[in-house]
N, C-alpha and C positions, 0 to 999 in steps of 0.2 A: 136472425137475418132480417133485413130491410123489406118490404113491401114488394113483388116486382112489379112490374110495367104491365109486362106481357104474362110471362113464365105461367101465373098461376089461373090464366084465364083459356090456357092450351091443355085442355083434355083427352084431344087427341091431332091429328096431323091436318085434318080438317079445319079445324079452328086455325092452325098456323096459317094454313092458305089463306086464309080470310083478310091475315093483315097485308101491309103494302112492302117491296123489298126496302124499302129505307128503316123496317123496323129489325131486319134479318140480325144485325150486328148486334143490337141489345138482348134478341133472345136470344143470342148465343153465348153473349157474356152472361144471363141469367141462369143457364143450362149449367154453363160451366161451376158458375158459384155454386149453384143447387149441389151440383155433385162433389164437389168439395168438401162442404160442409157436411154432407151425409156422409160419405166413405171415410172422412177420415174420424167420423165420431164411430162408424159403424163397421169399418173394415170393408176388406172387396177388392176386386182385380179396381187400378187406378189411372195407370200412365197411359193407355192403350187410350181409354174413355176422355181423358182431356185432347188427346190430341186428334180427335173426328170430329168432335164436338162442331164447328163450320159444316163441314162434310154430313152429317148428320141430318143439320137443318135447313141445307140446302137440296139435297137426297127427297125429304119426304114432303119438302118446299113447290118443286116442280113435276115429282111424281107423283100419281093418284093413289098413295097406300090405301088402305091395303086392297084394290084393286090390280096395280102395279103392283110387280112381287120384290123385293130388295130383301136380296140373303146374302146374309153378313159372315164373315168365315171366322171358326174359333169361336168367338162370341165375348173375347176379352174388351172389343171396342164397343158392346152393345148397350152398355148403361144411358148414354145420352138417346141414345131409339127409345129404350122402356122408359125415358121420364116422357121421353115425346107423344107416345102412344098408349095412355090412361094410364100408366103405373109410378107416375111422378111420385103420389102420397103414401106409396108402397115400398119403394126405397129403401129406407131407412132397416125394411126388412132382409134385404139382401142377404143369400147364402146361410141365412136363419131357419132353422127346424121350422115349417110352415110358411117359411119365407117366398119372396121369391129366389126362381133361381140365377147362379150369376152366371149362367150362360143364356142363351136364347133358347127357346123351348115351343113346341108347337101348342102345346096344352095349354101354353099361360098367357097365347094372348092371338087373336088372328094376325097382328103383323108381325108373329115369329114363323115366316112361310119355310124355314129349314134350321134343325135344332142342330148345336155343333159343338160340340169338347174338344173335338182334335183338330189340329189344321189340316188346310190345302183340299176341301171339299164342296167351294162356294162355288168355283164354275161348274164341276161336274151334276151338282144339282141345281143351278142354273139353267145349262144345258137340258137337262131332264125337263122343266117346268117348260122349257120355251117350244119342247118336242111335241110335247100333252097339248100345250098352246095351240102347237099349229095342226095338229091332228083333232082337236077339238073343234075348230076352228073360230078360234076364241082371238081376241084381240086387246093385249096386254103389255107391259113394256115389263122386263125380267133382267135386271141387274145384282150383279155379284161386286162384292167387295172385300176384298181381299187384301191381306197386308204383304209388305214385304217379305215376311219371314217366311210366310205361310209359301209363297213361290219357293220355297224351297224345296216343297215337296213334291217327289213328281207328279201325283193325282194331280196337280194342277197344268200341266205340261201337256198330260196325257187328255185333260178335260180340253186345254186349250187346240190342242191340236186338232181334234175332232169339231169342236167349233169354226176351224177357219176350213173343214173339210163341208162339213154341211152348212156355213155360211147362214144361219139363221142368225134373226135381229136379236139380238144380245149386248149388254153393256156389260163391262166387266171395268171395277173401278180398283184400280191399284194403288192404296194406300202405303207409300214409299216415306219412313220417317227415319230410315239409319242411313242414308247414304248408300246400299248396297245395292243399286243399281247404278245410279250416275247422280251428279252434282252437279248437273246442269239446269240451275233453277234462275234463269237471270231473266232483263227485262225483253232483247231480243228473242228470245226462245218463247216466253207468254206472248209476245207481238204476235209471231208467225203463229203458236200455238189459236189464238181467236182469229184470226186472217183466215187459217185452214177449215173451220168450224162455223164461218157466217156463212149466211143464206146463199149470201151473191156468190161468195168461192165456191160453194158446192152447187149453186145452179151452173155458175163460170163453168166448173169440173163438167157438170154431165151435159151441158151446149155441145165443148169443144169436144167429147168423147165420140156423140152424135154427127157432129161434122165432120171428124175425121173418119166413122165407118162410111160415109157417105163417099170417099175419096179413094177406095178400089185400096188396092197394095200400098201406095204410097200413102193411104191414111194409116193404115196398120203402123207403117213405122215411126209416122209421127206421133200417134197414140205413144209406140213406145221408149222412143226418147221423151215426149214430156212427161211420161210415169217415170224415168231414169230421172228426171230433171228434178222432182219431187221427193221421188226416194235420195236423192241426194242432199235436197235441203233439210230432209229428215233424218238422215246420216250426221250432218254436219252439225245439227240443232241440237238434236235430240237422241236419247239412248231407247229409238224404239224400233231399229230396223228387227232388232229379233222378233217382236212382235206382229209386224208385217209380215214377216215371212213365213210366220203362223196362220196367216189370212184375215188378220185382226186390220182395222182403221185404225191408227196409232195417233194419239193427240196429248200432248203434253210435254215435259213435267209442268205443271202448274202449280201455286202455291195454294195450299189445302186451306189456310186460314183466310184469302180474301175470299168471304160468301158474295160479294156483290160477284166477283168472277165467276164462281164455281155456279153459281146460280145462270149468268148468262149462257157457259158454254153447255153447261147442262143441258136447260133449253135449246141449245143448234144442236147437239147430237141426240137427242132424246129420239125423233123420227127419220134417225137414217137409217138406212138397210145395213145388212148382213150383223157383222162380228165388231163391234167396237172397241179398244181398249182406253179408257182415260187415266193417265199419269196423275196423282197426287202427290204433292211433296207436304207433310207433315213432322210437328214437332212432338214426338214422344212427352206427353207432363207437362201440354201445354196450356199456360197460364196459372200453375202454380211451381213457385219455383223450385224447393228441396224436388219435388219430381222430374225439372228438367234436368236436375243437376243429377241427379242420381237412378236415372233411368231402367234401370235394370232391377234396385232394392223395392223402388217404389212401383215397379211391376203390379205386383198384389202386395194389400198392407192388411194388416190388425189396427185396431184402435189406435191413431194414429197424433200428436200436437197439432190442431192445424196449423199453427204460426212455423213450426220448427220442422214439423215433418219428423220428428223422432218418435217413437214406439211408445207408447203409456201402456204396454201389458206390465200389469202388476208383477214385481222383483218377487222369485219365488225365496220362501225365508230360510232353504238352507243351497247350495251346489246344487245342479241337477244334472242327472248322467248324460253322458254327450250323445250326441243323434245317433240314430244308424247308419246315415249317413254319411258322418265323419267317419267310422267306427270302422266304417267300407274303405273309403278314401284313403283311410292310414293303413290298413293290413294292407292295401292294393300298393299305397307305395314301398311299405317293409319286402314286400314279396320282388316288387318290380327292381329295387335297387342288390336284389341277391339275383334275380335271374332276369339276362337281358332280351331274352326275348318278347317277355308279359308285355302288351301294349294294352292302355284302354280305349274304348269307343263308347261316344253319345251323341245320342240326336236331337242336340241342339239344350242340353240341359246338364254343361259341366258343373257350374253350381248346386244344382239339385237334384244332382246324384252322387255328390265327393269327389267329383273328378278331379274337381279345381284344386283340391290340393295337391294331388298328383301331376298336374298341368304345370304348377310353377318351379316342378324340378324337374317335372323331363317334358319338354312342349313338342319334342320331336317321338316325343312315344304315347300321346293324349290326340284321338280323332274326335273331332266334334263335327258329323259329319252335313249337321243343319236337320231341320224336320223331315228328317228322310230314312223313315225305321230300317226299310224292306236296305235298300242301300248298305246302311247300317251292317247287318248280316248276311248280307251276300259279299261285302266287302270283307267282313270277316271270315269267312269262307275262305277264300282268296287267299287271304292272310296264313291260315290254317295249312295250306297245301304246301307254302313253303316251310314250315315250322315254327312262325309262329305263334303265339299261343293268345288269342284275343281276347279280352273282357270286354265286354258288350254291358255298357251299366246305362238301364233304359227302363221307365217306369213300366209298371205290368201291365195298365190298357193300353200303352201306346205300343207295345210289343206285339199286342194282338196285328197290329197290322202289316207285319211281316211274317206270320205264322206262314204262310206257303218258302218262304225263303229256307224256313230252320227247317221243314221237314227237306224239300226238294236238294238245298245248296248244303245245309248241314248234316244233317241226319243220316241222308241215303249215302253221303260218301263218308261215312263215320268221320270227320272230322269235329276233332277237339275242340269247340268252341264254348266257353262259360260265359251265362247270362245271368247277370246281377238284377233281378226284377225288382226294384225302388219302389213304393208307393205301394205294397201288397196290401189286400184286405181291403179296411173300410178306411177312406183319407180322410173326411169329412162336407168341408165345408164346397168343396167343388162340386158333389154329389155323383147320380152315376156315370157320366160321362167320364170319370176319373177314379171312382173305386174300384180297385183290382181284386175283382171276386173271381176273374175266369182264370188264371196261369196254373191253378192247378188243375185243372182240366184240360183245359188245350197242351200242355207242356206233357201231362203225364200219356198222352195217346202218342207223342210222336215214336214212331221206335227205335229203342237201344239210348233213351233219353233216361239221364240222373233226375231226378225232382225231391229235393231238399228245403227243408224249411227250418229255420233255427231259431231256439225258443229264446234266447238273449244272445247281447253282443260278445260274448265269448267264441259262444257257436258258432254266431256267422264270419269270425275269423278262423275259425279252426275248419268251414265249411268251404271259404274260400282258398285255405292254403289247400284242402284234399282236391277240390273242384280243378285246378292249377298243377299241383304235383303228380295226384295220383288217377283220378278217373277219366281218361285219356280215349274214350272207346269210342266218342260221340258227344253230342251236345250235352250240358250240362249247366241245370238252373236251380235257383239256389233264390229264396223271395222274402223281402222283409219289409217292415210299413214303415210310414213315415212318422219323424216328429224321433222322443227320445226316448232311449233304451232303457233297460231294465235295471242297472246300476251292478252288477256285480261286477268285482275284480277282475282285472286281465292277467294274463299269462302269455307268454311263448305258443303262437302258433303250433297244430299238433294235427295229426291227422288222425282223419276220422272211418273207421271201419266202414265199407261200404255197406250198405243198405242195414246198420244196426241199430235200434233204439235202444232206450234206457227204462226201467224200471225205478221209478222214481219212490210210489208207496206201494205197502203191500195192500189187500183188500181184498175180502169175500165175495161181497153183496153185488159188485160194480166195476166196472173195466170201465175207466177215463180214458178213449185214448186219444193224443192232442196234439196237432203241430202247430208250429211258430208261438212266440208270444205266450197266446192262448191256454199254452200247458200252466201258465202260473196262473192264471184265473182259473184252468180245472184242479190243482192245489189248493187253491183256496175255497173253492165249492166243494171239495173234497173234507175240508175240515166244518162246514157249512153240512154238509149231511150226517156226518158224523155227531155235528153237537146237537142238530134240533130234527134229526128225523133218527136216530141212533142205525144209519145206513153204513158202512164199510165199505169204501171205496178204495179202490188200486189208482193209481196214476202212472200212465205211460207216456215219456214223450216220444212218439213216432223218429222223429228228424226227419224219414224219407218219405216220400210220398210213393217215389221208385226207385229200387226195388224197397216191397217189403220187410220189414222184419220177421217175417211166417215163422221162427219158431216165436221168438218174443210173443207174438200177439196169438197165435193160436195156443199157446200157455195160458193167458191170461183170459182169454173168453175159455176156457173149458173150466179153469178155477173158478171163475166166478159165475158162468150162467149165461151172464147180460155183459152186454160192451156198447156204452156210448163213443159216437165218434164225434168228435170237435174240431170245426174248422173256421177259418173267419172268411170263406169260398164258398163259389154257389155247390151245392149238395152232389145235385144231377152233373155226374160226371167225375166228382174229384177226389177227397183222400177218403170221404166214408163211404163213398162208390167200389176206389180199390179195396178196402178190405170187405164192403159186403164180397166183391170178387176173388177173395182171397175165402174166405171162408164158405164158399159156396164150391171152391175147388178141394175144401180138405172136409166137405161134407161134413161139416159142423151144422148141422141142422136144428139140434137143440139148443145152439146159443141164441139168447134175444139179442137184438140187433136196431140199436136207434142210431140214424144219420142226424144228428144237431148239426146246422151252418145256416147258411142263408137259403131261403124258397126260392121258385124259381118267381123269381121279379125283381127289378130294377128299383136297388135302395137310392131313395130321396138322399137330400142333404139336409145336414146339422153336423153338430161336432162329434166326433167318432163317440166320446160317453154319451152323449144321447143317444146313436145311434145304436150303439154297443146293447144298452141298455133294452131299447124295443127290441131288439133282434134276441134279444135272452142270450143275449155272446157274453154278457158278465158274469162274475162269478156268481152274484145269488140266482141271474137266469139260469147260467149252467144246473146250480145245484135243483131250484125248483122243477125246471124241465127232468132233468134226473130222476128227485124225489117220486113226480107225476107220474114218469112212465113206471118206475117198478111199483107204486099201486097198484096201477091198474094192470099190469101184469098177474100181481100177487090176486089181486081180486079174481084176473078170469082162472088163473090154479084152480083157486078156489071154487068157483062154480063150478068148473069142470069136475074136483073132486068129491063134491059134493051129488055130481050127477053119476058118475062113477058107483058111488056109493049106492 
């Protein structure tokens, strides 16, 4: 790349203020090339990040970061923030094992004032900071930014309403780049929009509010014809009367990309009171263009052409098994097109969950209900009561945040609802904002709840049709990771005994016992102990996490002594939890008992083999964790024998 101007003399937001607004436009064209040229040599969330880019450097332009607090929601549009605020030359690290991360994170920098993975939580901690503020009595400007989508969720509904209830100074900046509110971006609408936002109209506003309390009952009602007369030109302008009537100041849509504008209006509403809302109209991928054109793919990319904007991950040299995802997507349409009632539902992630291919043959039986989990399954609830039978296909942390829905809407009135949890385990590169370590805990406590885990895509069709046909009592979830499957042959759908596993090897020494995936890495540590510690291990694959298999697994810890548990979930709480519980109810006291999965803490991000790898979730981890603990087992025997003696 070229020299820049500015870009490389901006350390942090500080420095930006320093230059004069006629330079705003080139370091924005500098930001933007910057990030170009890194994401797409380096990969990383993309479209989201070109098109703030204005928005960005106008934001930390007229605010005092990071005195002023600006928290960004999601954290897909935050890359243009960390080049702005000392992490320019860090970049290139993104979403890398030691990297930074590709969300916003409190740890990684003072101006990430709210860390965020999931949407629709930038007003409500907004809200929060501005409460601290004034209870401190501290004097700060506290703006939220928020995208379209993210309003889909109602946290943010629920943040906003409570903001136009206690009317504290709040700006809440709404980043509108699909049309999904109005398309009303033209030159009259920007007129009125700065007209309504200069000094003299808002001195103009509080003159005449003041001369007409001064004028008894007939000021009251001039007062409120000229607010009718206002909210009328705001009607007719503009799509923000919903937002008024939240108790929000509504100004906008305005066009995201002029900084010379977004810079002045800033400045007029930066010190007005209460609740502010500013309208942004933005272009998803903007200023490069396979991103504009393809908004959606170029969401988040890998190593990417920058000319072409097409994929350079190395052609792998033979087929590779197709995702889980698809694998979901087509049993869900085999099943949907023999029984008419199966419908599916997602929030906001038909593509990446398999939806979409069930969506293009039956679009009247595919919900995509937008970022709105809890919604999600209380609608399928609903669904439930009159018979039919809902798939809910939703990644596993973003499920977390309807868990009150499945116990309260689901569970307690045993209705039939299957949850296809996407994204299980460890995802990678999003880190933990996104790794699905908890569904088997949360899911296994709700009551009279199925929790299922399938060790390949055979499984998780045969888990799907039993989940659908057969186990009808109550909720029922069923979790698998992303990315692609294990490669064995398909077959005819079949169903699956409830709560039975499989004995997979036999074994003296060692009870493996393993759900999802993971049983073929304890397989292959199995043969791993076997050649270089002369250890004999069994392998079990679980399938259920609930019900048990109790006789399967109390067979196999009484044969052999010792029973590792293997999960790619956090410990505390989930499958090696139920069978210490299971085995504490059938008074096996002499079995040794190791819980392997994840500790309790919050896995970083890199690519699931690396991660895999530190977490000892691989098979030479499994086996050496294995190998370790029966030493030092055999060791205390041994002491103890020897004290005996």
């Amino acid at each position: 790349m070229a020299p820049n101007i500015y870009l490389d003399r901006i350390n942090s937001p500080e420095d930006l203020r320093k230059l004069p607004p006629s330079a705003l436009r080139t370091v924005a064209s500098e930001v933007r090339d910057y990030l170009i040229d890194v994401v797409t040599r380096v990969g990383g969330h993309f479209g989201a990040g070109l098109g703030v880019v204005e928005l960005t450097v106008a934001l930390h332009y007229v605010f005092d970061t990071p005195r002023d607090r600006i928290i960004f929601d999601t954290g897909h549009q935050g890359y243009p923030h960390k080049i702005l605020t000392g992490r320019r030359d860090q970049l290139p690290t993104i979403r890398q094992l030691g990297g930074l991360s590709g969300f916003l994170k409190r740890t990684e920098s003072p101006y990430d004032v709210f860390g965020a993975g999931h949407a629709s939580t930038s007003i409500s901690a907004a809200l929060g900071i501005a409460i601290a503020r004034d209870l401190k009595g501290e004097d700060f400007k506290v703006v939220a930014v928020i995208g379209d989508g993210a309003m889909t969720g109602g946290l943010a509904y629920e943040a906003m309403n409570n903001c136009g209830v206690q009317k504290r100074n709040i700006i809440v900046v709404l980043n509108d780049n699909n049309m999904s509110i109005a398309p009303n971006v033209w030159a009259i609408s920007n007129y009125f929009t700065e007209l309504f936002t200069t000094p003299t109209a808002i001195k103009l506003r509080q003159q005449f509010k003041h001369l007409a309390s001064q004028a008894g009952p007939i000021g009251d009602r001039i007062r409120f014809l000229a607010g009718r007369l206002e909210d009328g030109f705001k009607a007719v302008l503009t799509p923000g009367m919903l937002f008024e009537s939240l108790g929000f100041k509504y100004f906008g849509p305005i066009n995201g990309h002029n900084i010379a504008q977004l810079v002045r209006i800033l400045r007029h509403i930066k010190d007005l009171s209460g609740p502010i809302l500013l309208h942004v109209r933005t272009q998803k991928g903007k200023g490069y263009k396979p991103a504009e054109e393809d908004k959606q793919f170029l969401h988040a990319i890998g190593k990417v052409d920058k000319i072409t904007g097409k994929s350079l991950a190395p052609q792998p040299a033979k087929p590779q098994p197709p995702t889980y995802q698809k694998v979901f997507g087509e049993a869900l349409l085999e099943i949907m097109r023999e029984h008419p009632r199966v419908v599916g539902i997602t929030a906001a992630m038909p593509d990446g969950t398999g939806l979409d291919i069930v969506q293009k043959e039956f679009p009247d039986r595919v919900f995509d209900v937008g970022i709105a989990e809890g919604h999600a399954v209380t609608s399928a609830a609903g669904m439930a009561t009159e018979g039919i039978i809902p798939v809910c296909a939703i990644y596993s942390t973003f499920l977390q945040r309807a868990f009150d829905m499945i116990v309260h809407d689901v569970a307690l009135q045993h209705l039939h609802v299957v949850f296809a949890l996407d994204r299980a385990g460890i995802v990678g590169a999003d880190g933990p904002t996104h790794h699905g370590v908890l569904d088997l805990a949360y899911m296994r406590i709700v009551q009279g709840a199925v929790v299922m885990a399938p060790k390949d895509e055979q499984e998780l069709r045969d888990m799907l049709y039993s989940a659908i046909y057969a186990y009808r009592n109550g909720p029922v979830s069923l979790r698998y990771p992303r990315g692609n499957a294990i490669g064995v042959p398909l077959r005819p759908m079949q169903l699956l005994p409830l709560g039975k596993g499989e004995l997979l090897r036999d074994g003296t020494d060692i009870a493996l016992i393993a759900v999802g995936p993971l049983v073929y890495r304890a397989l292959d540590a199995a043969d791993i102990l076997l050649q270089r510690y002369g250890i004999s291990a069994a392998v079990v694959n679980a399938r259920f996490v609930k019900p048990l298999d109790k006789s399967l697994l109390c067979s196999v810890a009484r044969q052999t002594g010792a029973v590792m548990t293997i999960e790619d979930g956090q410990i505390q709480g989930g499958f090696g939890s139920a069978v210490a519980e299971l085995f504490a109810q059938e008074h096996l006291a002499d079995v040794r008992l190791k819980l392997h999965g994840i500790e309790d803490t919050f896995v970083e991000h890199g690519t699931p083999e690396q991660l895999h790898a530190l977490l000892k979730l691989d098979a030479e981890g499994i086996a050496s964790v294995a190998a370790e603990w029966l030493t030092s087992i055999r060791a205390h025997t041994l002491i103890n024998n020897i004290h005996s003696a």
